[in-house]
PLY file of the C-alpha trace (Angstrom):
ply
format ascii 1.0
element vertex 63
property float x
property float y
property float z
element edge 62
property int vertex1
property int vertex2
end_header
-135.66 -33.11 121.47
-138.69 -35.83 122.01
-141.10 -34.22 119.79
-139.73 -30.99 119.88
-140.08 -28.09 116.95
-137.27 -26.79 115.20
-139.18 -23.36 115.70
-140.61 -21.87 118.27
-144.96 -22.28 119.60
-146.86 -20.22 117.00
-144.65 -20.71 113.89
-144.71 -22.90 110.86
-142.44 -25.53 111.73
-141.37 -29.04 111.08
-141.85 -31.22 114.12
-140.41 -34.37 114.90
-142.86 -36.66 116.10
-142.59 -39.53 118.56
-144.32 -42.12 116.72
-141.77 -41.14 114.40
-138.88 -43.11 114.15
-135.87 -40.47 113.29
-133.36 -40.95 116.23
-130.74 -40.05 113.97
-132.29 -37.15 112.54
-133.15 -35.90 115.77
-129.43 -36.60 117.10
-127.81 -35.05 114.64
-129.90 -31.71 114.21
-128.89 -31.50 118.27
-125.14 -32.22 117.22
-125.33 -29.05 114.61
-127.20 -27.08 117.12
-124.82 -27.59 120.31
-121.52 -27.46 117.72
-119.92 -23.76 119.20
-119.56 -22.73 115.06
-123.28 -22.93 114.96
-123.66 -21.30 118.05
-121.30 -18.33 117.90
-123.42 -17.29 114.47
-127.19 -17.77 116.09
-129.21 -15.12 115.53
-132.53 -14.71 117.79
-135.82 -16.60 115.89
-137.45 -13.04 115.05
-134.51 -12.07 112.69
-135.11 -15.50 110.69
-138.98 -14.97 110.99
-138.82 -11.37 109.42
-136.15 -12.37 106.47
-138.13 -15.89 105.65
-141.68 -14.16 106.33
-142.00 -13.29 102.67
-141.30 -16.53 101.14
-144.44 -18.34 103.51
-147.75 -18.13 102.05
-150.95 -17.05 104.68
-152.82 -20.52 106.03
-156.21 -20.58 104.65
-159.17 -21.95 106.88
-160.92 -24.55 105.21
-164.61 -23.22 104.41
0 1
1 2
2 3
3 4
4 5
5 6
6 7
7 8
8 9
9 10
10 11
11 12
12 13
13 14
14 15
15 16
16 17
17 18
18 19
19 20
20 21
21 22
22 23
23 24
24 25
25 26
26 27
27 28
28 29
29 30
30 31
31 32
32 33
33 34
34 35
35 36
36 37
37 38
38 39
39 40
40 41
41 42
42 43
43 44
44 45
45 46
46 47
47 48
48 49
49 50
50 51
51 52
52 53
53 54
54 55
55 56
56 57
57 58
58 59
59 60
60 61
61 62
């Protein structure tokens, strides 16, 4: 998970950086996310996007 975002390209997410030291962060969010519970309830990323979408406020561009 060197790095890698919790969400998918093109989506607000939290990444885990490399200078970062969070090995055991990182191991266990790949624990929860290879356990078959979690997996037999995944949903695709576009049904959390559209439920969460309304709770994220628009980036603004700094002027």
């Amino acid at each position: 998970m060197s790095g890698a975002p919790l969400l998918p390209e093109g989506r607000r997410a939290l990444r885990l950086g490399r200078a970062i030291k969070v090995t055991r962060l990182r191991a266990w969010v790949e624990a929860v996310q290879a356990r078959p519970a979690v997996r037999a309830i995944q949903n695709p990323v576009e049904f959390y996007v559209e439920r969460f979408a309304k709770f994220v406020k628009p980036a603004t561009t700094a002027a």
